[in-house]
N, C-alpha and C positions, 0 to 999 in steps of 0.2 A: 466586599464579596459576601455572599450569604453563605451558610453552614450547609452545605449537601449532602445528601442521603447518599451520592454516589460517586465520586470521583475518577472522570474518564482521561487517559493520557493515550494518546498516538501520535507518530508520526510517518514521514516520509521522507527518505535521502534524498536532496534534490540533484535529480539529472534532467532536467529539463520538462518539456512539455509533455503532459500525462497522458495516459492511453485509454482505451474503453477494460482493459485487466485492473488499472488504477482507478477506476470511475466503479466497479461494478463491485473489486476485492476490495476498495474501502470507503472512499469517498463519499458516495451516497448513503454509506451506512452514518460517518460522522455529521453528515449535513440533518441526517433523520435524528439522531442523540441528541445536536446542540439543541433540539426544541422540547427536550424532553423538561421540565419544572425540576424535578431533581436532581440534576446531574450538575456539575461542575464538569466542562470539558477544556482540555487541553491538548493543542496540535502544537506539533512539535516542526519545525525547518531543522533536518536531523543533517548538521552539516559536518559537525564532528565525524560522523560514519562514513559521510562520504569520504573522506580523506582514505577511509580503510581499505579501500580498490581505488580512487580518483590521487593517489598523494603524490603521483609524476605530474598531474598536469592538475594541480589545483585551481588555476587560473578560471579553471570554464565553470566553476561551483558559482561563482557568484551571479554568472547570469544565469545558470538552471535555477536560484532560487528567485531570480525574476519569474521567469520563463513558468516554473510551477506557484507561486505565488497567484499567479496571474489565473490559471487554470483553478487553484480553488476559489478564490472569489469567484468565479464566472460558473464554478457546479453549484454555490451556494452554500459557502461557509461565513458565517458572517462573527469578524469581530467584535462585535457588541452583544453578541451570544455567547463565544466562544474565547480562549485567551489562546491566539496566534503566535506564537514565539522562534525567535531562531537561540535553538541550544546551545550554538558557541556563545551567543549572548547574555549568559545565564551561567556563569559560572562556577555556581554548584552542582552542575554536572558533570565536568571533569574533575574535579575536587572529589567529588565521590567517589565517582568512578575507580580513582587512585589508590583511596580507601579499603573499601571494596575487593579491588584488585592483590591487595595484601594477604586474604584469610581465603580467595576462594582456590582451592583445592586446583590444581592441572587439569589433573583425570577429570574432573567435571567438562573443562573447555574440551579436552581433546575425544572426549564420546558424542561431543554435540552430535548430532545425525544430519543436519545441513551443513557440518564443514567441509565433508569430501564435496559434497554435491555441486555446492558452490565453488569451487576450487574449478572444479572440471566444468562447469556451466561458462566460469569467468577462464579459460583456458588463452591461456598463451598471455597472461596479465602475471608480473611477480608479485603475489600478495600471499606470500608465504610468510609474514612478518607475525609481530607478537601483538601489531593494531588488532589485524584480523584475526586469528586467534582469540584474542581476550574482548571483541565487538561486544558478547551476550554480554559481559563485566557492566560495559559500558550502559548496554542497553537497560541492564536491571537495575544503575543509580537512574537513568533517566524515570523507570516507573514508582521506585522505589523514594525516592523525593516528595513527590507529590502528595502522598499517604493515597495513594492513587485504590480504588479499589476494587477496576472492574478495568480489562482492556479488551478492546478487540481484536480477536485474531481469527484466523484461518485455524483447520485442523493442524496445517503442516509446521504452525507458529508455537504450537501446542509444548512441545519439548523446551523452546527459549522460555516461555511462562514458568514454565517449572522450575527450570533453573532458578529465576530470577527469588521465588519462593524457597526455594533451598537459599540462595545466600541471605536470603532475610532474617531464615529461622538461624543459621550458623550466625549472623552477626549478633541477634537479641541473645541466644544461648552466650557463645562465650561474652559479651558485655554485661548482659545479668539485667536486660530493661529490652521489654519491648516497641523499640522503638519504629521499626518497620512492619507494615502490615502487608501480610501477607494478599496479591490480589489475586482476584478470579477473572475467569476468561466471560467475556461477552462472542462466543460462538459466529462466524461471519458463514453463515450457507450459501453462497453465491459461489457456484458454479466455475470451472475453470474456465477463464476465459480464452477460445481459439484464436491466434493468428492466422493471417493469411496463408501458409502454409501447415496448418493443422496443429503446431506446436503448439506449447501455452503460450500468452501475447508477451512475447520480451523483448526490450532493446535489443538484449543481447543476442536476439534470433533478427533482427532488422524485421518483425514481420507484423507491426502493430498499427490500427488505427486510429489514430489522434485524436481528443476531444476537439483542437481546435484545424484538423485537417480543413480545405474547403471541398465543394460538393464533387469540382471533377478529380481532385486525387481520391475522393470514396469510391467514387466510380472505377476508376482505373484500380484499386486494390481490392476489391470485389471480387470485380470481374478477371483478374488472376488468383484469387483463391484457389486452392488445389482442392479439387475435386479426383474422387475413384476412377484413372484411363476406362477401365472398364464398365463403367456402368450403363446398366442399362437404357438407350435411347428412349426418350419418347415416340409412341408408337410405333416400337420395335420390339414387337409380343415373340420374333422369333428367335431373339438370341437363344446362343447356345450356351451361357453361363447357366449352372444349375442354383447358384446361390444370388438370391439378390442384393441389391444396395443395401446398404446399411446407414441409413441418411443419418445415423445415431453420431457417426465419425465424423461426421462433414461441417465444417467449419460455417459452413452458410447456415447448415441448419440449427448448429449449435447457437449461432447469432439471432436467428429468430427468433429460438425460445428466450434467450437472454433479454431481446429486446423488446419482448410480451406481448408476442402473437399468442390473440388465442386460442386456446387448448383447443375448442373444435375445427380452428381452424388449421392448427399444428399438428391435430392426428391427422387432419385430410393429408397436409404436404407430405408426413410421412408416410402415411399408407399409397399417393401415387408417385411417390421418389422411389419405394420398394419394387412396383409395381411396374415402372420405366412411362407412366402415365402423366411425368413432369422430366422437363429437360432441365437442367441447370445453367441454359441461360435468362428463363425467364424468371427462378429461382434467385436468381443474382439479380437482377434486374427487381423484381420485389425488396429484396434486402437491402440495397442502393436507395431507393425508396425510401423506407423504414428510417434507412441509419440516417439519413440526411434531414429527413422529419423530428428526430431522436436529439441531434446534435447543433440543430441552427438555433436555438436559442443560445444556445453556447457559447456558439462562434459568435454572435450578438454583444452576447455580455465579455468574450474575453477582449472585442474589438473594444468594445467601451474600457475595460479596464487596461489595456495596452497605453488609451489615449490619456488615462492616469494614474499612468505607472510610477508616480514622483510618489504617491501616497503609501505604496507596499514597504518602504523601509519607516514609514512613521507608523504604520500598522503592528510592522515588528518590533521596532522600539517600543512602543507602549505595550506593548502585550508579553514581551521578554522583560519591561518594570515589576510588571502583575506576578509576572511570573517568579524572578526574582521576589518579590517581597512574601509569596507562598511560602516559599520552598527553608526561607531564611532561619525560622525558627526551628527548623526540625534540624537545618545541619548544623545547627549550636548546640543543639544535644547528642548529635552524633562523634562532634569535635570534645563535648565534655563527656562522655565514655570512655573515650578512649585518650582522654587524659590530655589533650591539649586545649590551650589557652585559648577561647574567641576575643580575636583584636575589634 
């Protein structure tokens, strides 16, 4: 491996087949990094985390990390770029983790500001436990190994970074060596992505569009998007609504822009959606269009990788070696800190 000017670590819980929220909030950001000359990148198969809401029915993690596997190869992550890894297989991330978990303060985990959130997002799951709870712990050996120095997040990811940087400075302070480097965010501007019914796109809303959907389920979740009862018809200058559409809310429209219609042509849609000058089925009917234009390479290449799907566990073997042999030297100096023996 060569010495990098940057060191990039991410990853994904595998629950299966990824969405256009998973395509837009990261995906295409790491397939753009791995080409970057200075960057060392590392994706992570974060299956440890999944246990943290999936630990009743562990059984289905193996094929979602089929199932997602499959889905990055086919958006264009490529192993010989990139060091692909699954984390349980790497066993200096729970070993740290553990570590870790000894010196960080409670009140850190329990101010998190997505613990409620997710609590009530994942409602009616018992994941009241001390996994979930202490997940950022986990999360921050996962960055914190690598001497990682740069991650991608969203703004809302913004608080778990901090953290991870608070127990980095508490572990160099009390051990007396700088061992962990403090990383910085790579900023993700990509836009929330809508479901079908207007929410953000989440399993856990049943209401997301698959990279590897085929063309008539695009169709058919389009064309049930939830659109405003009220909005103004096409060529129905006489309603009696005083305020217009707001095509800004609308999940079709939000899709278009996402899916880089252009600006002159994404003011028109909006100024005649205001206007009751477009009806929203031909609105849906373009985006159906678009997304299926958008996503047939995809489906191309995930069909291809399906039909060699025996290669994705030698993918992760070798890339969880790689990965393993990075990470090895730093937690020999973490184990002699703190005063224990490397066998």
């Amino acid at each position: 491996m060569f010495t990098p000017k940057r060191v990039i670590l991410s990853g994904m819980r595998p629950t299966g087949k990824l969405h256009l929220g998973n395509y837009f909030g990261a995906l295409s950001n790491w397939v753009r990094l791995q080409n970057e000359s200075d960057i060392q990148c590392f994706f992570m198969v974060a299956d440890w985390h999944a246990l943290t809401t999936d630990y009743e029915n562990p059984q289905s993690i193996e094929s979602n990390v089929q199932d997602m596997m499959i889905d990055w190869l086919a958006a264009g992550l490529d192993p010989h770029k990139s060091v692909i890894f699954r984390q349980s297989w790497v066993r200096e991330h729970a070993e740290l983790s553990l570590i870790l978990s000894m010196i960080t303060p409670l009140s850190w985990l329990e101010r998190n500001p997505t613990y409620k959130d997710q609590i009530k997002e994942l409602e009616g799951r018992d994941i009241k436990t001390h996994g979930f709870l202490g997940y950022p712990v986990l999360q921050a050996a996962d960055i914190l190994l690598y001497g990682t120095t740069h991650v991608p997040v969203g703004e809302d990811q913004l608080p778990h970074l901090e953290l991870t940087r608070e127990i980095a400075r508490r572990f160099n302070f009390l051990y007396k060596e700088t061992i962990f480097v403090e990383p910085q965010a790579i900023l993700s501007h990509a836009s929330k992505i809508s479901g079908t019914d207007s929410r953000k796109m989440s399993k856990s809303y049943d209401n997301c569009v698959y990279l590897s959907d085929p063309e008539p389920a695009v169709k058919k979740k389009v064309h049930s998007m939830f659109t405003d009862p009220h909005k103004i018809k096409a060529n129905d200058f006489g309603h009696p609504r005083s305020c217009p559409e707001n095509p800004l809310g609308c999940a079709v429209f939000s899709l278009h822009e996402v899916l880089g219609e252009p600006p002159s042509d994404l003011k028109k849609r909006e100024k005649d959606c205001r206007e009751g000058a477009l009806a929203c089925s031909p609105c849906k009917a373009a985006l159906t269009e678009r997304l299926n234009l958008f996503l047939d390479p995809m489906r191309k290449s995930v069909q291809y990788e399906k039909e060699g799907s025996g290669k994705i566990n030698q993918i992760l073997r070798q890339g969880s070696a790689q990965a393993s042999q990075w990470v090895r030297q730093r937690m020999e100096k973490v184990l002699g800190r703190i005063g224990f023996p490397v066998i």
